[in-house]
HTML snippet that shows the backbone in 3Dmol.js (N, CA, C, O; Angstrom):
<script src="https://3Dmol.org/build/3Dmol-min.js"></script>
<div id="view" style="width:600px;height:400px;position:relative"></div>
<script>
const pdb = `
ATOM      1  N   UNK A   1      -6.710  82.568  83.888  1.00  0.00           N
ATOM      2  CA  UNK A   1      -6.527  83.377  85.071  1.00  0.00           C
ATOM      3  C   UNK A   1      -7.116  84.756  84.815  1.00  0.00           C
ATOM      4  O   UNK A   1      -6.511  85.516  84.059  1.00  0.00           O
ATOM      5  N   UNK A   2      -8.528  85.226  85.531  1.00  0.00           N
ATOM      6  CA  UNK A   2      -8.803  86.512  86.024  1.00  0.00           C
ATOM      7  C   UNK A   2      -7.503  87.465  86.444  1.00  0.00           C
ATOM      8  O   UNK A   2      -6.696  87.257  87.350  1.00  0.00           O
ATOM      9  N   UNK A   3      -7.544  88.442  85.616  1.00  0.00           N
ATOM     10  CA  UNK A   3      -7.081  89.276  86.510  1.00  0.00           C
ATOM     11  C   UNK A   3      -7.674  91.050  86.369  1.00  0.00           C
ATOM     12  O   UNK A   3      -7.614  91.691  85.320  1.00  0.00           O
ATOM     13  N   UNK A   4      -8.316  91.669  87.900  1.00  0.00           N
ATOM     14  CA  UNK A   4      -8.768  92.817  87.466  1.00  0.00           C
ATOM     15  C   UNK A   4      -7.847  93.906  87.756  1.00  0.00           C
ATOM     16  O   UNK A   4      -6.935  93.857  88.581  1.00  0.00           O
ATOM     17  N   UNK A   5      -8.166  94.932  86.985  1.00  0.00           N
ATOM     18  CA  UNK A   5      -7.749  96.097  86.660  1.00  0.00           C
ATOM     19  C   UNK A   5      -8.531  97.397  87.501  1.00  0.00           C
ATOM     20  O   UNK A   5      -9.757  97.478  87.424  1.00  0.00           O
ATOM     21  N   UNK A   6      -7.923  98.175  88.124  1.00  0.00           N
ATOM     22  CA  UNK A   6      -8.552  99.580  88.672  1.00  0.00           C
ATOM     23  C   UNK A   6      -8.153 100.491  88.025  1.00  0.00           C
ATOM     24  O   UNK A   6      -6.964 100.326  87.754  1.00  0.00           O
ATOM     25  N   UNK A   7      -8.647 101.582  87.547  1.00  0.00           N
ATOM     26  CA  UNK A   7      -8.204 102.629  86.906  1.00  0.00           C
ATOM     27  C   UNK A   7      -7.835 103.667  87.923  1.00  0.00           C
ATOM     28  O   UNK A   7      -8.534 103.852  88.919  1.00  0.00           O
ATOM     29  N   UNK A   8      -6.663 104.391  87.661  1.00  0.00           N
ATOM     30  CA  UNK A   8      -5.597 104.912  89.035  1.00  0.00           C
ATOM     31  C   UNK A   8      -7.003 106.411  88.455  1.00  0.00           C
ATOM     32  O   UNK A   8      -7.622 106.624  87.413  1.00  0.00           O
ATOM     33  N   UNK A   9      -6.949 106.939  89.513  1.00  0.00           N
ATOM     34  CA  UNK A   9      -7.943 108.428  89.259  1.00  0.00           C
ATOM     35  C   UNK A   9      -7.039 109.097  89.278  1.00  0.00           C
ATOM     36  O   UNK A   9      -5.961 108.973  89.860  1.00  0.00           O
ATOM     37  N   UNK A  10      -7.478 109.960  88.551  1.00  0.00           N
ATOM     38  CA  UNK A  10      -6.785 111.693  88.027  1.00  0.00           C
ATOM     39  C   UNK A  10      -6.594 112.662  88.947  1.00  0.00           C
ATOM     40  O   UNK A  10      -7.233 113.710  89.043  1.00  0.00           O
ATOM     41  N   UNK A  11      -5.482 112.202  89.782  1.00  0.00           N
ATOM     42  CA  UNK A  11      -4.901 113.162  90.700  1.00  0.00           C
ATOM     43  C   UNK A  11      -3.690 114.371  90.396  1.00  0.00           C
ATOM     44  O   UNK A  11      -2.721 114.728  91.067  1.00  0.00           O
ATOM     45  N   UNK A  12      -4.280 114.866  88.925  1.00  0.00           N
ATOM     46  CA  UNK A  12      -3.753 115.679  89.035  1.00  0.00           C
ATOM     47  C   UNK A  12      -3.785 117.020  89.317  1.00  0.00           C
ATOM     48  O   UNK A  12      -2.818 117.772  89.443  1.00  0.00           O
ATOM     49  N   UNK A  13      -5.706 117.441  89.471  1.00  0.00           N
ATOM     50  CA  UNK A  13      -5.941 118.944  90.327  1.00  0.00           C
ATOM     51  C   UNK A  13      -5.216 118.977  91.288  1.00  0.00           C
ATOM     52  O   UNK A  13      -4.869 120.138  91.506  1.00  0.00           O
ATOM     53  N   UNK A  14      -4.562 117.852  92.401  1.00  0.00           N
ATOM     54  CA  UNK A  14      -4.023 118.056  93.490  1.00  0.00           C
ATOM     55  C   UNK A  14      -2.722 119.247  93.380  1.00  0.00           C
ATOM     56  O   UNK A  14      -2.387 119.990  94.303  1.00  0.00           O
ATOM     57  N   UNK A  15      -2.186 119.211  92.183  1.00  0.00           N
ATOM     58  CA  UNK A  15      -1.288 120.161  91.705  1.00  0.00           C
ATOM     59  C   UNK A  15      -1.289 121.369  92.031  1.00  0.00           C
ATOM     60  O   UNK A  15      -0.291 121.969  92.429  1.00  0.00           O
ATOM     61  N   UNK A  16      -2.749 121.995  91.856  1.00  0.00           N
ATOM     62  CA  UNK A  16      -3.195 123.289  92.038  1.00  0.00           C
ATOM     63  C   UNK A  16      -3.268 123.719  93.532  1.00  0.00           C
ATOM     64  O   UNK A  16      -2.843 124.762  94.028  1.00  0.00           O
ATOM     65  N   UNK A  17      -3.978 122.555  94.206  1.00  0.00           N
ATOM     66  CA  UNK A  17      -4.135 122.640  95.362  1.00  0.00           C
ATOM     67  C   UNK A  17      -3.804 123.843  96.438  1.00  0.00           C
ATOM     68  O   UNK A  17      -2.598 123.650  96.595  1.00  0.00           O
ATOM     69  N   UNK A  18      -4.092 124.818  97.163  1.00  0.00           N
ATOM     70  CA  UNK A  18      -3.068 125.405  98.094  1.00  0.00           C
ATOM     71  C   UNK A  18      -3.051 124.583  99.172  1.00  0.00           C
ATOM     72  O   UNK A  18      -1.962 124.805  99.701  1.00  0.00           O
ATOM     73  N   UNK A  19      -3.691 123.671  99.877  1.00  0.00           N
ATOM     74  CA  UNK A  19      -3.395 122.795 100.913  1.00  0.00           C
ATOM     75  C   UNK A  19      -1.534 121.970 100.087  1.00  0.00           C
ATOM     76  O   UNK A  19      -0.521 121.914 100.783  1.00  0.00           O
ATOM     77  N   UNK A  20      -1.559 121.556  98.855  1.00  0.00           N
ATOM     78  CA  UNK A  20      -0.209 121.376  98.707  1.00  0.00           C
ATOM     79  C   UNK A  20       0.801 122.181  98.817  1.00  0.00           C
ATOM     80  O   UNK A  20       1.891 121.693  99.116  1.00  0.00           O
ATOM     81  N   UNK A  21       0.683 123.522  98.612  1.00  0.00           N
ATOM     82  CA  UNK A  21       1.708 124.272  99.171  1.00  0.00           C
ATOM     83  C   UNK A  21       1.697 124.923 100.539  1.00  0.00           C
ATOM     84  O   UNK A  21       2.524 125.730 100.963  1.00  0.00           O
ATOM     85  N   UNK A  22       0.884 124.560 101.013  1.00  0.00           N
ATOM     86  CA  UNK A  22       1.023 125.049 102.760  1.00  0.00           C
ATOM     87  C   UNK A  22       1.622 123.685 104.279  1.00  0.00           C
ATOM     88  O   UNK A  22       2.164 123.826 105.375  1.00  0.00           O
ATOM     89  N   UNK A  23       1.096 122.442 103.440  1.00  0.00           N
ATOM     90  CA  UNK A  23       1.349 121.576 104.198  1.00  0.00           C
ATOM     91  C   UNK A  23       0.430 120.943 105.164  1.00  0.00           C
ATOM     92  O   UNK A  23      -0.160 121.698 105.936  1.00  0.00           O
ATOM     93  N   UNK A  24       0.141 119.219 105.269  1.00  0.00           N
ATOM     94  CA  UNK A  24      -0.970 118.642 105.591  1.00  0.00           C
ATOM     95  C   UNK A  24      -1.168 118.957 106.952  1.00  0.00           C
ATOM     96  O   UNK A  24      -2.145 118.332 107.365  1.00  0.00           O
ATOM     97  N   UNK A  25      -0.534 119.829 108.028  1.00  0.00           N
ATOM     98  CA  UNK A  25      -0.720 120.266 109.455  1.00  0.00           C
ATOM     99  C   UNK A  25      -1.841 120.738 109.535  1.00  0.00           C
ATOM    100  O   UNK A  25      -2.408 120.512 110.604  1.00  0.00           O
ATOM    101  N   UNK A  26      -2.459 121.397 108.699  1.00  0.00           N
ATOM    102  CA  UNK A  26      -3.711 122.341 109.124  1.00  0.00           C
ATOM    103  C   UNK A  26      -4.951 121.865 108.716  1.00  0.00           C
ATOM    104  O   UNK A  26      -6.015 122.416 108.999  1.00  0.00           O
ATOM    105  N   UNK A  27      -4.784 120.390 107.753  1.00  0.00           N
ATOM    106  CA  UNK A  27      -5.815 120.100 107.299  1.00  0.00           C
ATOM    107  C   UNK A  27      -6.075 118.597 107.709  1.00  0.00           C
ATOM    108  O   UNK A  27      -7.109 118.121 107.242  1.00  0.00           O
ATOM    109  N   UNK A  28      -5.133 117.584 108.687  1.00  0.00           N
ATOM    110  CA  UNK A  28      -5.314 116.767 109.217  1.00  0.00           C
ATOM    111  C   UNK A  28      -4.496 117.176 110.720  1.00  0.00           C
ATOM    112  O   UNK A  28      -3.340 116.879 111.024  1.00  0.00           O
ATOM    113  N   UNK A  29      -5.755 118.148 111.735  1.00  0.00           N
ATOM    114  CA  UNK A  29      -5.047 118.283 112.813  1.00  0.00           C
ATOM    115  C   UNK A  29      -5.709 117.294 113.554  1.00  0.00           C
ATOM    116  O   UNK A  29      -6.588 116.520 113.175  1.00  0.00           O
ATOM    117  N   UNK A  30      -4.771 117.502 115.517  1.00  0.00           N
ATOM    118  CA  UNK A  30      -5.233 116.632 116.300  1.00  0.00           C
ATOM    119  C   UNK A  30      -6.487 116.844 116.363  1.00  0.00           C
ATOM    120  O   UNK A  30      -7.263 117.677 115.896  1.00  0.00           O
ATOM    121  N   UNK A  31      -6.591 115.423 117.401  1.00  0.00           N
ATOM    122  CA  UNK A  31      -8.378 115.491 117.635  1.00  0.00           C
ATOM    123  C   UNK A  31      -8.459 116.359 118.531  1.00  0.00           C
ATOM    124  O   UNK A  31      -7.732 116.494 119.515  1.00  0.00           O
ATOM    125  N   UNK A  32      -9.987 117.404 117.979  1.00  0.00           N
ATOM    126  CA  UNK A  32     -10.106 118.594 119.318  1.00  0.00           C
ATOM    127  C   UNK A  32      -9.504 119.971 118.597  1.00  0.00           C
ATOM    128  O   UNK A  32      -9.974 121.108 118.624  1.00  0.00           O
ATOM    129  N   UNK A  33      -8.518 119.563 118.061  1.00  0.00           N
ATOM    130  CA  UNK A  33      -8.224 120.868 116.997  1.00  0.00           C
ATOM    131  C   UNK A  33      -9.377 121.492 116.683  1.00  0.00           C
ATOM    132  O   UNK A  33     -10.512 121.026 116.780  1.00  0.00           O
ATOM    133  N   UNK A  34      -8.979 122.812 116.212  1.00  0.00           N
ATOM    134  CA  UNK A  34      -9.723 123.171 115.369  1.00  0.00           C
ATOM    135  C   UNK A  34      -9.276 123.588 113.952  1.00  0.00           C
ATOM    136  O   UNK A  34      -8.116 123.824 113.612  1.00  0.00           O
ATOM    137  N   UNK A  35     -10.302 123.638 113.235  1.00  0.00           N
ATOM    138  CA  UNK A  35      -9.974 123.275 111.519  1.00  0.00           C
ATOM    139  C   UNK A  35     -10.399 125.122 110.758  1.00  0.00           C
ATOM    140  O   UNK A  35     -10.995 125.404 109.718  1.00  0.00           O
ATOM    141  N   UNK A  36      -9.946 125.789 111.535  1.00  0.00           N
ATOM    142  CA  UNK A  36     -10.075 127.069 111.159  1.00  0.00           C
ATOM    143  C   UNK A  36      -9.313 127.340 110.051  1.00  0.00           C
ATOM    144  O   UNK A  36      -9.934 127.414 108.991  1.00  0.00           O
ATOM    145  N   UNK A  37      -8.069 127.515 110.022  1.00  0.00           N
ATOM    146  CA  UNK A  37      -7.108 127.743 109.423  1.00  0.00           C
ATOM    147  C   UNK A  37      -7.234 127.093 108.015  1.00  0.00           C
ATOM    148  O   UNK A  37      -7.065 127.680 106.946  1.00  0.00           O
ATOM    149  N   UNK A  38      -7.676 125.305 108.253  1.00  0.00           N
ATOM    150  CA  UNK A  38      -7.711 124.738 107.187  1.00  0.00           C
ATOM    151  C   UNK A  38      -8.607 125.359 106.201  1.00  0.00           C
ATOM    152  O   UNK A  38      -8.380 125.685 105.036  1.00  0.00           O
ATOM    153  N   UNK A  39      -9.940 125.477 107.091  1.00  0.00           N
ATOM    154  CA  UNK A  39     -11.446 125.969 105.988  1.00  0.00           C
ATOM    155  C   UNK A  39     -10.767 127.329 105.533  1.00  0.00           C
ATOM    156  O   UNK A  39     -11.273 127.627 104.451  1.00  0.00           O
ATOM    157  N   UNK A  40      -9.867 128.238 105.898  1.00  0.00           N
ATOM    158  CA  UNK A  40      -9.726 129.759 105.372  1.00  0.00           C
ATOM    159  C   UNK A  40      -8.759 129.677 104.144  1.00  0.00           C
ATOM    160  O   UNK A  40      -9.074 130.418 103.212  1.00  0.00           O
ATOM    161  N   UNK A  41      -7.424 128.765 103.941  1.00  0.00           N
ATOM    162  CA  UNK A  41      -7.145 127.869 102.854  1.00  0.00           C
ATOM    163  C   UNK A  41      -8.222 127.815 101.851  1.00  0.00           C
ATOM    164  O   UNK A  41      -8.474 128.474 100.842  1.00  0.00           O
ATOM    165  N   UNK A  42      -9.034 126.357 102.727  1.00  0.00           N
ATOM    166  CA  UNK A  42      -9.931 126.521 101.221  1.00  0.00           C
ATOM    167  C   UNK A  42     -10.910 127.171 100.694  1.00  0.00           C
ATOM    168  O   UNK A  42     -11.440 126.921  99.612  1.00  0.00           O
ATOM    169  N   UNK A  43     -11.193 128.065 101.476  1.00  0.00           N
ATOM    170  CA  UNK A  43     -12.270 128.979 101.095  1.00  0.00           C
ATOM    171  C   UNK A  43     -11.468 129.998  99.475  1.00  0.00           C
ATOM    172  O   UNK A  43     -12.220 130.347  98.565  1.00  0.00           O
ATOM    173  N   UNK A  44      -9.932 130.308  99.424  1.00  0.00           N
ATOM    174  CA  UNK A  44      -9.261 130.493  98.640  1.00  0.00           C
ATOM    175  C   UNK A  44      -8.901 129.985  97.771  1.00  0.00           C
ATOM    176  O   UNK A  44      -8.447 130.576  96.790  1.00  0.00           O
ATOM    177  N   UNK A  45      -9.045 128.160  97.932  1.00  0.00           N
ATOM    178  CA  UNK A  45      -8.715 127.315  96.952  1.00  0.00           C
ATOM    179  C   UNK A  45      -9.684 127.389  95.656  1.00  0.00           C
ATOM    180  O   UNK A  45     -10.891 127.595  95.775  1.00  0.00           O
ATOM    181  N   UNK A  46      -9.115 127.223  94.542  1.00  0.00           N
ATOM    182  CA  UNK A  46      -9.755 127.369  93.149  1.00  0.00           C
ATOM    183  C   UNK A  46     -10.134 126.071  92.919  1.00  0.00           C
ATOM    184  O   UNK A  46     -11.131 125.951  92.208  1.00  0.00           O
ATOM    185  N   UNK A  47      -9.555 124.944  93.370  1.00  0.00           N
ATOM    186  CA  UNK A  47      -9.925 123.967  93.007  1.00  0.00           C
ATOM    187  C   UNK A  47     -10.220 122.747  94.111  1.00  0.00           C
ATOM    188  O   UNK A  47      -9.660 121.656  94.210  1.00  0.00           O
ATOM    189  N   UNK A  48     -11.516 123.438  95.059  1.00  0.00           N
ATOM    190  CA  UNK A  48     -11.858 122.939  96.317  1.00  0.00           C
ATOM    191  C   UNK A  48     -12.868 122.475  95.717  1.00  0.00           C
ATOM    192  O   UNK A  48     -13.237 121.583  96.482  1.00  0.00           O
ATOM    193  N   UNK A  49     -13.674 122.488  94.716  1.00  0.00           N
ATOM    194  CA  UNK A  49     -14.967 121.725  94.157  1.00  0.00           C
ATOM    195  C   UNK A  49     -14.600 120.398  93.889  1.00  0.00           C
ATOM    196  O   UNK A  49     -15.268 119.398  94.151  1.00  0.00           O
ATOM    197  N   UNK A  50     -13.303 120.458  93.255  1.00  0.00           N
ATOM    198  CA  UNK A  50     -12.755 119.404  93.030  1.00  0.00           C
ATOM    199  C   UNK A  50     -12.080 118.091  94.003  1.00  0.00           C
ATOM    200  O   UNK A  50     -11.993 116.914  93.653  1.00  0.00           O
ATOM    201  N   UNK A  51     -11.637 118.700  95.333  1.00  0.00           N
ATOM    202  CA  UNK A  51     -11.329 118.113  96.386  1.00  0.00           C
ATOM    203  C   UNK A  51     -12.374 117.646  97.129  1.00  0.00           C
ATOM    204  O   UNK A  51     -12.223 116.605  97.769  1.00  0.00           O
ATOM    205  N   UNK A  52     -13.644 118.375  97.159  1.00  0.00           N
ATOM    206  CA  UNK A  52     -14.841 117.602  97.851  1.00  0.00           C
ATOM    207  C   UNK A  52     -15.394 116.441  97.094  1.00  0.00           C
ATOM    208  O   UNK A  52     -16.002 115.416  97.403  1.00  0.00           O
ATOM    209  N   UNK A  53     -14.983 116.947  96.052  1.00  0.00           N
ATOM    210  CA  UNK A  53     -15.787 115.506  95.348  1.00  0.00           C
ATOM    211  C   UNK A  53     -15.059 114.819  95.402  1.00  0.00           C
ATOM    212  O   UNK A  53     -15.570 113.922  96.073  1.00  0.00           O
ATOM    213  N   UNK A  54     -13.534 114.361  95.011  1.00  0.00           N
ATOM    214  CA  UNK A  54     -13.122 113.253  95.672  1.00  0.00           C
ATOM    215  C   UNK A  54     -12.796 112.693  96.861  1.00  0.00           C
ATOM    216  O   UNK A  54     -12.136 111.654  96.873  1.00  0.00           O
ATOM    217  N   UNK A  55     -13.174 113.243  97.921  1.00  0.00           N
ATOM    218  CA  UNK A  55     -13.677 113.302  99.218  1.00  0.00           C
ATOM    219  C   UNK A  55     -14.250 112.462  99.423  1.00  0.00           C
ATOM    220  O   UNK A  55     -13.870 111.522 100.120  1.00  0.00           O
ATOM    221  N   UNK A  56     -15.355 112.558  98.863  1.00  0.00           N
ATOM    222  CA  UNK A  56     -16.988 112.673  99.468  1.00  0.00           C
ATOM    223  C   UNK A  56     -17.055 111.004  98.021  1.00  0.00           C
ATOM    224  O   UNK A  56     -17.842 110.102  98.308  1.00  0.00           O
ATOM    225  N   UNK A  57     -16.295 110.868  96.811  1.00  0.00           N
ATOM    226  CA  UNK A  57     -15.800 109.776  95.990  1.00  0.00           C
ATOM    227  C   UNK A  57     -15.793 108.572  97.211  1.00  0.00           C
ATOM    228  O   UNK A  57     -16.594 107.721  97.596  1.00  0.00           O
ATOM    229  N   UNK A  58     -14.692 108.920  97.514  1.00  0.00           N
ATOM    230  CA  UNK A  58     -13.089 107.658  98.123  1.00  0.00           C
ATOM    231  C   UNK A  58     -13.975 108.053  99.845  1.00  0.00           C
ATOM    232  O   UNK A  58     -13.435 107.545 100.828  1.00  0.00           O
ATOM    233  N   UNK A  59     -14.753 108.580  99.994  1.00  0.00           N
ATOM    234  CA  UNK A  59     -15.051 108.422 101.421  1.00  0.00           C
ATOM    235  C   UNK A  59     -13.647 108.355 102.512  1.00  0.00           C
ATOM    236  O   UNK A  59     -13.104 107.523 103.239  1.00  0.00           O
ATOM    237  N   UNK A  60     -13.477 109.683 102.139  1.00  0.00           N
ATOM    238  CA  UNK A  60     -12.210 110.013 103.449  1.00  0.00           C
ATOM    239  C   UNK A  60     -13.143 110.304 104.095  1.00  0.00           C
ATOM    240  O   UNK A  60     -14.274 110.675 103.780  1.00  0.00           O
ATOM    241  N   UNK A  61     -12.453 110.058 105.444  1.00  0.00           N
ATOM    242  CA  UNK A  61     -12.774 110.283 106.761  1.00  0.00           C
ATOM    243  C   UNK A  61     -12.156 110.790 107.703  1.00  0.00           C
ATOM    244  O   UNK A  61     -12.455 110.711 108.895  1.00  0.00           O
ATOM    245  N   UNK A  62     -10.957 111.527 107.068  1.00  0.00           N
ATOM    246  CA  UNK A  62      -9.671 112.539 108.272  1.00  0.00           C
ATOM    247  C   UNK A  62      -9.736 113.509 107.438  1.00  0.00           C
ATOM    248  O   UNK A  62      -9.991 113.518 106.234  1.00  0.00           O
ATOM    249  N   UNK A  63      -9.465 114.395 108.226  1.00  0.00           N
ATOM    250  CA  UNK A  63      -8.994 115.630 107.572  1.00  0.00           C
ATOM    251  C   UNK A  63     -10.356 116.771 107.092  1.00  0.00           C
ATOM    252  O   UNK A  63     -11.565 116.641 107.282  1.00  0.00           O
ATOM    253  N   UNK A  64      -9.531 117.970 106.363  1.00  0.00           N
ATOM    254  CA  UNK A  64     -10.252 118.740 106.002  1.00  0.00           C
ATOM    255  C   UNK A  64     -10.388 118.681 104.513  1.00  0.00           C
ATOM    256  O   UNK A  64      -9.322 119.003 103.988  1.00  0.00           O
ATOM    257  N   UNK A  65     -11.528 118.318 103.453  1.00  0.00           N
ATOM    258  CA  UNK A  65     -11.202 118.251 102.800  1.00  0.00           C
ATOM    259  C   UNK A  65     -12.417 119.046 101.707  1.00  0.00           C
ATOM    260  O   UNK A  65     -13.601 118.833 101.967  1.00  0.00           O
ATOM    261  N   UNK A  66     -12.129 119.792 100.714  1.00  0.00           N
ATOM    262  CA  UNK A  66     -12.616 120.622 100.140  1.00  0.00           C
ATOM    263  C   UNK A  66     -13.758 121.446 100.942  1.00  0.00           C
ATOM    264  O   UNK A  66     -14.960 121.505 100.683  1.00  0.00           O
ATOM    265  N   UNK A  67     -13.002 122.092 102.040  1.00  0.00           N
ATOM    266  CA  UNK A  67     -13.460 123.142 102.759  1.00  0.00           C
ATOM    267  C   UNK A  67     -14.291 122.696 104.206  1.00  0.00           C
ATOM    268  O   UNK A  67     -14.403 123.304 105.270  1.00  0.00           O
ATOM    269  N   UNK A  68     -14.774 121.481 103.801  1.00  0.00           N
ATOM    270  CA  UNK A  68     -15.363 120.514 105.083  1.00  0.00           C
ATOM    271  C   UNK A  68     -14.335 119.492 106.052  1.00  0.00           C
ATOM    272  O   UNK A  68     -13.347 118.849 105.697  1.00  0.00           O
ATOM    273  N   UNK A  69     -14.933 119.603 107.312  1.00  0.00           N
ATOM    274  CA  UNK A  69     -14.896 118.817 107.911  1.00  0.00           C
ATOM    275  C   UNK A  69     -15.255 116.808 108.204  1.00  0.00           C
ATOM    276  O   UNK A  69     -16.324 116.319 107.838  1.00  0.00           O
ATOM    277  N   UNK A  70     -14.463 116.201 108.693  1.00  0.00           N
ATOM    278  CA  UNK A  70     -15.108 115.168 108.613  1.00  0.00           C
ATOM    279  C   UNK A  70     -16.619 115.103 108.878  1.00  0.00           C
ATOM    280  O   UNK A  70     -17.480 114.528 108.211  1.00  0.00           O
ATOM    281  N   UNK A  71     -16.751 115.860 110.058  1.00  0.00           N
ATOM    282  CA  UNK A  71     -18.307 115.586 110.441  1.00  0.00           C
ATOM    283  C   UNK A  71     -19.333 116.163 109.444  1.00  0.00           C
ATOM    284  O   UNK A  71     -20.448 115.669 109.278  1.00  0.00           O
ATOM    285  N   UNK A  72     -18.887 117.206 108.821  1.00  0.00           N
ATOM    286  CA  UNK A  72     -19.535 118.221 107.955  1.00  0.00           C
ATOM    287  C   UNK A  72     -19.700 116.918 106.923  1.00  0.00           C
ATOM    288  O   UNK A  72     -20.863 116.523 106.836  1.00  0.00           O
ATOM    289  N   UNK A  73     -18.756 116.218 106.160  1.00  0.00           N
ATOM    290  CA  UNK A  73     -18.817 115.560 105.010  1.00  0.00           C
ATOM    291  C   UNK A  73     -19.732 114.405 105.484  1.00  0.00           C
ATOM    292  O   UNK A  73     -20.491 113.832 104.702  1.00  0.00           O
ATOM    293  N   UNK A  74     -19.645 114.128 106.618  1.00  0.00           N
ATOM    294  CA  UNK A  74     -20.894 112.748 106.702  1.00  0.00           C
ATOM    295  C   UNK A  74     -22.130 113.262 106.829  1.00  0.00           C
ATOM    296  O   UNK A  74     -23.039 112.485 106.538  1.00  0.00           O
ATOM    297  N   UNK A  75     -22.518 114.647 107.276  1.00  0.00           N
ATOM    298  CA  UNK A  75     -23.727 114.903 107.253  1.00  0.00           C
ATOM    299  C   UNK A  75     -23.968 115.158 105.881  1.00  0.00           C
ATOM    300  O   UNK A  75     -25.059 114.695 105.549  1.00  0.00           O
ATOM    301  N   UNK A  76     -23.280 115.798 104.827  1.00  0.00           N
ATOM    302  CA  UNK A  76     -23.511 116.132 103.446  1.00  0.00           C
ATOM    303  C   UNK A  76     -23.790 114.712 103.154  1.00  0.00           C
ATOM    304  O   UNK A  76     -24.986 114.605 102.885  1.00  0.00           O
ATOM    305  N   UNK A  77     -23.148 113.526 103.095  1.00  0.00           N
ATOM    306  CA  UNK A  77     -22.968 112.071 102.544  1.00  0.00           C
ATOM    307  C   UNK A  77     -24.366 111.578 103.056  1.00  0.00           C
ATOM    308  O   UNK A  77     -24.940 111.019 102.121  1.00  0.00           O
ATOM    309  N   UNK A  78     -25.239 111.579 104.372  1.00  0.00           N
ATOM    310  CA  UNK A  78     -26.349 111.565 104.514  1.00  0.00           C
ATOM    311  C   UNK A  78     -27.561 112.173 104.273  1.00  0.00           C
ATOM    312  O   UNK A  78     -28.689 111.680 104.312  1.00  0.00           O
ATOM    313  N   UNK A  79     -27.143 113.505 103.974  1.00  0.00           N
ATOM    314  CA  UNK A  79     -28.226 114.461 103.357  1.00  0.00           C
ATOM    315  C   UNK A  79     -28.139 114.197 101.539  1.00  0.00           C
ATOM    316  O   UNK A  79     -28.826 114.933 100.830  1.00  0.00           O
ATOM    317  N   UNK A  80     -27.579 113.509 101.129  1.00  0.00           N
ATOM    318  CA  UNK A  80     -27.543 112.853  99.799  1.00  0.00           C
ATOM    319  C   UNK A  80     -28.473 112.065  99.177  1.00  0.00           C
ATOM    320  O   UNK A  80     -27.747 111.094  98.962  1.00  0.00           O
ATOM    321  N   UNK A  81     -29.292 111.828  98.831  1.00  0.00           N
ATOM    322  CA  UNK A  81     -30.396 110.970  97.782  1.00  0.00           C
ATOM    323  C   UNK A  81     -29.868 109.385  97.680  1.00  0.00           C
ATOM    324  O   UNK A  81     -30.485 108.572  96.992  1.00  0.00           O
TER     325      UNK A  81
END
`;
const viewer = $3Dmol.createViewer("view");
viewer.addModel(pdb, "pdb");
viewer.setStyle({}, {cartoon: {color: "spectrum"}});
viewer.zoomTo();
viewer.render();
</script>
C-alpha cells in the first residue's frame, strides 16, 4: 500500500503578521469593498514579502494578501515567466 505524504509549510511568519493582530475584516472584504485599509496594514507589515509569496505559492484567490489584491496577484501571476 502507497501511501503519500505532504509536507505541512512553515506557517510560522504568520506570527509576525499585523493582519493577525488586526483581524481578517479588512483583508477579506465584501465584493466592491475597497481594500484600502488592508494595503496600509501591509505596507507596515515586516513580513509582507513573505505573505506574497505564499500567496502567489498556494494561489489564493480572496483577500488581500502581501499588500496585493486578488486582481493585482493574477496580473503579477501572468506577468511571470
Amino acid at each position: 500500500m502507497h501511501t503519500e505524504t505532504t509536507a505541512t509549510p512553515d506557517l510560522s511568519w504568520q506570527e509576525q503578521a499585523l493582519c493577525a493582530q488586526t483581524g481578517g475584516d479588512f483583508f477579506f472584504p465584501e465584493p466592491g469593498s475597497s481594500v484600502r485599509d488592508a494595503k496600509r496594514i501591509c505596507a507596515l507589515c515586516p513580513i509582507r514579502s513573505a505573505c506574497l509569496e505564499f500567496a502567489l505559492a498556494h494561489d489564493e484567490r480572496f483577500g488581500v494578501w502581501g499588500g496585493l489584491s486578488e486582481k493585482e496577484r493574477l496580473a503579477l501571476r501572468r506577468a511571470m515567466p
